[in-house]
N, C-alpha and C positions, 0 to 999 in steps of 0.2 A: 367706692359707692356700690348700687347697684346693678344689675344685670335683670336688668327688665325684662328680659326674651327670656333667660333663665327661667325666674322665676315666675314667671305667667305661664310659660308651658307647663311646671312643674303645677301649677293651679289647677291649670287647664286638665292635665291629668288625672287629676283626683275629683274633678267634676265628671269625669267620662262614668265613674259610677251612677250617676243620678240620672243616667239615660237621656240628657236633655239634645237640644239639635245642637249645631257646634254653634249658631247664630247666637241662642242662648247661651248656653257655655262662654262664649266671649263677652255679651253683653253684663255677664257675673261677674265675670272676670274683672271688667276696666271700671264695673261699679265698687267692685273692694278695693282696687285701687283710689278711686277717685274718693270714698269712703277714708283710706289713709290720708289721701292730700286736704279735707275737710276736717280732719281731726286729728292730727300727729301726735298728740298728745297721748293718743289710743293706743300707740306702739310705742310699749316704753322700755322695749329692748330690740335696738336694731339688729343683734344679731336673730332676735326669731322675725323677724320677716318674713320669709316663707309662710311658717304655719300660721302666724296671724291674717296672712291674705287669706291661706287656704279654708281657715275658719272662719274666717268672714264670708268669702263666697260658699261655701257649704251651706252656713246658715241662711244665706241670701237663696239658694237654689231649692232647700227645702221649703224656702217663707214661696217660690214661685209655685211651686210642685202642688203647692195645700191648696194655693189660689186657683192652679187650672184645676184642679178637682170639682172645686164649688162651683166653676162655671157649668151653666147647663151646655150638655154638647146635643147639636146638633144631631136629631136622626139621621140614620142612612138611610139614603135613596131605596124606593121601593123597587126590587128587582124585576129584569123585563120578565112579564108572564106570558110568552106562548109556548106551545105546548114541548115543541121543539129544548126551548129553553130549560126548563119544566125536567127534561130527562136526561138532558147535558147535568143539570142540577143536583139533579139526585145519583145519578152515577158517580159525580165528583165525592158528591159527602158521600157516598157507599164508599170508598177507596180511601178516603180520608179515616173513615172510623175503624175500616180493614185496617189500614196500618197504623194507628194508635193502637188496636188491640195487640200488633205483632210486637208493639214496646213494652221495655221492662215496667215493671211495675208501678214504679217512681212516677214515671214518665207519664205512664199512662192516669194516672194517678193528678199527673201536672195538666194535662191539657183537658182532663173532665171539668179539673176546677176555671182553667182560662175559659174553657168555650161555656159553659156553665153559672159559673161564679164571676165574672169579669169585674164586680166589684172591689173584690178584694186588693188588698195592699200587697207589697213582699211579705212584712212580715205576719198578716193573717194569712198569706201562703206559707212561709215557714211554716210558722205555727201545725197547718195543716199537715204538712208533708213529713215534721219531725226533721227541718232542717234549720242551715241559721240562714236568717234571712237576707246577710252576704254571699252566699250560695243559691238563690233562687233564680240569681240573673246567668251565673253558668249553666245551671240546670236546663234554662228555658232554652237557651241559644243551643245547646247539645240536643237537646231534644227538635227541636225546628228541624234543627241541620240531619236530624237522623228522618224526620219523617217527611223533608224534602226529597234527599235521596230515594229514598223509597216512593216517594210520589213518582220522581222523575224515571225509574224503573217501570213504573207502569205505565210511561208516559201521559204521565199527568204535567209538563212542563208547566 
């Protein structure tokens, strides 16, 4: 039979691209299961088991992804304004866009469209950047982790 733990991690895995929480991630997960046990007839070769979960919750993960988009979010809280505040503020974004400017190109190129363009998708970032839009999520976390360190350099912890 099968190896349930096997292959749900082996799901669970290939959901870790779609950036969701693990809560989501699992709840995909036991939905394309439960999606098999609702329709067996759906899987009409048990040796691909695997990739039919995985294509199930794939397709279930992007049907979620579309949905949170269309919901309206929530503004962020107005920040406190004293004056205090105000130059603590402005000194962090001054250090912030220092070190974006000390990044390579790409990079710097990434975080004008994040802070900037926040609408965009991966792949209207690819698009943008002249990469594929499976490489947009290494790009982003390289970049973070480069312009954290350098935050934490100037003691910006």
């Amino acid at each position: 039979m099968w190896d349930v733990n096997a292959v749900s991690a082996a799901v669970l895995g290939a959901l870790k691209t779609y950036r969701l929480s693990e809560a989501d991630a699992k709840d995909i997960c036991q939905d394309a299961w439960l999606e098999l046990l609702r329709a067996p007839a759906a899987l009409r070769d048990e040796a691909k088991l695997r990739a039919w979960l995985t294509t199930t919750a794939r397709r279930r993960a992007l049907r979620m992804i579309t949905r949170n988009r269309r919901e309206t979010r929530r503004p962020l809280p107005e920040p406190e304004t004293t004056p205090e505040a105000d130059v603590v503020r402005a000194a962090r974004d001054s250090a912030l866009w220092a070190a974006v400017d000390r990044l390579p190109d790409s990079h710097r190129r990434l975080m004008w469209l994040l802070a900037h363009r926040p609408e965009l998708s991966y792949a209207q970032l690819a698009g943008e950047l002249g990469i594929s839009p499976a490489s947009v999520g290494r790009v982003r976390r390289r970049c973070l982790d480069r312009l954290k360190r350098a935050l934490e350099v100037g003691g910006w912890n």
